[in-house]
C-alpha positions in Angstrom: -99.6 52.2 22.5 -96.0 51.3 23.8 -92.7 52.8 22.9 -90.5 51.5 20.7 -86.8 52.0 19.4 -85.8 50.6 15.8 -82.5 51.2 14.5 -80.6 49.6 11.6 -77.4 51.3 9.9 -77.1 48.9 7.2 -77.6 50.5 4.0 -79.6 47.9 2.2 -79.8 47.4 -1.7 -82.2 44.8 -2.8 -83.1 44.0 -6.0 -82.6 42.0 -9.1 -79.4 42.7 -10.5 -78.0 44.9 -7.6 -75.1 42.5 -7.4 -73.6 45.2 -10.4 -72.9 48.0 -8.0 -70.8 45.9 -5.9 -67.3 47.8 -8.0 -68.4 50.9 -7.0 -69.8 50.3 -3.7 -66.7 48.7 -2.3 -64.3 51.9 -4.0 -66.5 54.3 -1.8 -64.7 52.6 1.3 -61.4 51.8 0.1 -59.3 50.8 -2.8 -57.4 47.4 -1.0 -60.3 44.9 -0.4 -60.4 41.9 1.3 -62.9 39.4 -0.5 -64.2 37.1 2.1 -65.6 33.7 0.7 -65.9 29.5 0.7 -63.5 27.9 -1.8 -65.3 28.4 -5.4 -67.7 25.3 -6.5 -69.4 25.6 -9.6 -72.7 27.0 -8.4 -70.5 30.3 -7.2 -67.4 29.9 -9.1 -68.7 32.4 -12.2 -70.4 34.7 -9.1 -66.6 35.2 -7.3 -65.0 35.8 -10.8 -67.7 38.5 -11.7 -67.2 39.9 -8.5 -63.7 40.7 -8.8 -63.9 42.2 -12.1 -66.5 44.5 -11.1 -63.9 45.4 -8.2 -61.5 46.0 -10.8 -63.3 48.0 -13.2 -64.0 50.4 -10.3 -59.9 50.6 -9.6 -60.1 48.1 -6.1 -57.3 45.8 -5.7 -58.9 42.9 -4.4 -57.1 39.9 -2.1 -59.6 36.8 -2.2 -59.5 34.5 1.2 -61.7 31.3 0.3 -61.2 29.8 3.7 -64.6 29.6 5.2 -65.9 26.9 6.4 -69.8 26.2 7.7 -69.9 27.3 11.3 -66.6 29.5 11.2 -63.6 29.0 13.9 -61.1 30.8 15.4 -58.5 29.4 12.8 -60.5 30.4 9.4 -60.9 34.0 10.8 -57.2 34.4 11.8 -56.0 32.7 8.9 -57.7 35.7 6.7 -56.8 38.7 9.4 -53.7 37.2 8.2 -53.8 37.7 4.7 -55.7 41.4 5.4 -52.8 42.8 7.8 -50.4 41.3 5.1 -51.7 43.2 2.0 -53.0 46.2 4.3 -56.8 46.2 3.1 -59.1 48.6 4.4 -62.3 47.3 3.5 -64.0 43.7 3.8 -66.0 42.0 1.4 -68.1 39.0 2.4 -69.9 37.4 -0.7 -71.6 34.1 0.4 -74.2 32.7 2.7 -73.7 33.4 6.8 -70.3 31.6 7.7 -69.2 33.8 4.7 -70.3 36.6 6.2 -69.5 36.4 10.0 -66.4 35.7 9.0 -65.9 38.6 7.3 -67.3 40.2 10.1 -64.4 38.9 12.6 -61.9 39.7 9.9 -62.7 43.3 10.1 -62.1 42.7 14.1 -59.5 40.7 14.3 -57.3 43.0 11.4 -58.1 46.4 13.6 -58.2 45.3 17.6 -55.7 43.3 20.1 -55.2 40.4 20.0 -58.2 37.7 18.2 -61.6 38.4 17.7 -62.3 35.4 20.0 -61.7 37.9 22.5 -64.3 40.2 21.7 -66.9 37.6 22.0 -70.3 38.7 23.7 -70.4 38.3 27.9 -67.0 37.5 28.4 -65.2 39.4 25.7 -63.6 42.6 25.4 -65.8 45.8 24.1 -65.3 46.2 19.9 -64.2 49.2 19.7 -65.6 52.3 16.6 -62.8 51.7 14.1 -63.7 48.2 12.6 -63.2 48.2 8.3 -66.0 49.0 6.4 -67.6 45.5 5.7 -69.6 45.0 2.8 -72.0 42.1 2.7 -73.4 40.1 -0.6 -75.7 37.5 0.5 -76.4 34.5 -1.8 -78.8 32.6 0.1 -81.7 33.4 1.7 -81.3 32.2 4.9 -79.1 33.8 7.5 -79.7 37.8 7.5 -75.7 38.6 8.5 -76.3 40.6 5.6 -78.0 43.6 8.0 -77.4 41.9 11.2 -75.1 42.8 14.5 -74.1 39.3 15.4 -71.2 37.3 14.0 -71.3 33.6 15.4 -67.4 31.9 16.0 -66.1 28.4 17.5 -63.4 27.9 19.0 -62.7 24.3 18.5 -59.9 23.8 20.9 -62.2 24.4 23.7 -64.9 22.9 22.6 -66.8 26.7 22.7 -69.1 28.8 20.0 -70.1 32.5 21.1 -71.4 35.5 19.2 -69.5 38.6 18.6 -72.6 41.2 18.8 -72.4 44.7 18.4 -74.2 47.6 16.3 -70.3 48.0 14.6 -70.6 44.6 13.2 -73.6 45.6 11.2 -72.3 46.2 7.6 -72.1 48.9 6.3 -73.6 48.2 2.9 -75.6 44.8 2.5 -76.7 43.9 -1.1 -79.6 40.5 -1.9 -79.9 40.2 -5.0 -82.1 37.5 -5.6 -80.5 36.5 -9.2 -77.5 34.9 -6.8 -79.9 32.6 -5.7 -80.7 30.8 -8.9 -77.3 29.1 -9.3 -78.1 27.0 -5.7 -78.8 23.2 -5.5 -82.6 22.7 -4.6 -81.2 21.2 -0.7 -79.7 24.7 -0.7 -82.7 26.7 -1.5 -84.6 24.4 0.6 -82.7 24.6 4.1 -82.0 28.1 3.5 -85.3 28.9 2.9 -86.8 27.1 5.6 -84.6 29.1 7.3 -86.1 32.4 6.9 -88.8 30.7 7.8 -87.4 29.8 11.7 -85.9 33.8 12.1 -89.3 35.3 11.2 -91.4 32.0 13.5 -88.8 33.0 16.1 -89.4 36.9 16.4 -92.8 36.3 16.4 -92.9 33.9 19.2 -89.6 34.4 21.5 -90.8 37.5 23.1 -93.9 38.8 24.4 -92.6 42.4 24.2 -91.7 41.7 20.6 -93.1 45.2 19.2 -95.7 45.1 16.7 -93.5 46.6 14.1 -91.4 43.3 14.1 -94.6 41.1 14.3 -95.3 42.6 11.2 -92.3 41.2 9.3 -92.3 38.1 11.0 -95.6 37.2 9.9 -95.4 38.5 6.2 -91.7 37.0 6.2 -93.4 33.5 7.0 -96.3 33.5 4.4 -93.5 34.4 1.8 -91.7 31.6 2.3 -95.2 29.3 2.6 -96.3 30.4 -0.3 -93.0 30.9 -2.4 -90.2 28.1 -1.4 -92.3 25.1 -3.0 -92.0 27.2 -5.9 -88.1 27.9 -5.5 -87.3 24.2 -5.1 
């Protein structure tokens, strides 16, 4: 038997409908929130406005940034520490698929450290240090994981550079997947989102041979989900 350690501080609510606790969720951590998100298109337009007025209806002030783009840079993620040191927020809100929420992630760096997150970037960065904002994740694909994850990928296109930010601070604090934001996705999306999943679970399983058998576990059951289920999805 080997030793293992497993830690995730994430607090996790899955589930159909789970999307309605969002208001009250983000008022437990503040009351000036920083909604995090790609410029509304129809299949997420009606998910944004919903969002907001559950915000509302649980007294949060809510300051959207819809300047993600796929693979985030350096320029989206100061553009919304912008917007967040401006209006003085003190919680993050990413509702989208990964670019949405990493860069909500470097938001809640970039608002509370020195300088840009850039800097905090994994191997050559600076330590994050414990006083990041509360970040709460919505995922609406079923791809990426950020939702519970410690990573937060960045480019910095003038350099021609992409790093991680990684750290157990950049996990959120509450991540809700709740599958009914899925059903509004064109069938590519659900496709390469799905298939997806399907590398992060091939990948634990195969990457390394000290992998515990606690992760094998999910790898393999996360892979015949998708086999079995993402014909069906599409």
């Amino acid at each position: 038997m080997r030793n293992i350690n497993y830690s995730n501080p994430t607090d996790l609510r899955f589930g159909w409908g789970r999307v309605s606790e969002v208001g009250e969720i983000v008022a437990e951590y503040g009351k000036r929130c920083l909604l995090v998100t790609v410029k509304p298109f129809p299949a997420l337009e009606s998910v944004f406005k919903r969002i907001k007025k559950l915000c509302a209806d649980a007294g949060v002030e809510v300051f959207h940034f819809d300047g993600v783009q796929p693979n985030p840079t350096t320029d989206n993620v100061n553009a919304g520490v912008t917007i967040g040191e401006k209006n003085n927020v003190d919680v993050i809100l990413g509702v989208g698929g990964g670019s949405s929420m990493d860069t909500a992630k470097c938001i809640s760096v970039g608002v509370t450290h020195e300088g840009d997150a850039w800097e905090y970037r994994v191997i050559e960065g600076k330590p994050i240090e414990d006083k990041i904002l509360p970040i709460i994740a919505v995922s609406t694909t079923a791809g990426t994981g950020s939702e519970v994850t410690p990573a937060a990928v960045l480019t910095k296109k003038d350099i021609h550079s992409k790093y991680a930010l990684y750290d157990k601070l950049l996990c959120p604090t509450v991540g809700i997947v709740d599958p009914e934001l899925t059903l509004t996705l064109p069938p590519h999306v659900t496709a390469s989102t799905g298939w997806d999943a399907f590398c992060h679970s091939f990948e634990a399983y195969t990457h390394n041979a000290n992998a515990s058998d606690y992760i094998d576990m999910h790898a393999i059951e996360g892979m015949r989900l998708v086999i079995k289920n993402l014909p069906i999805a599409i």
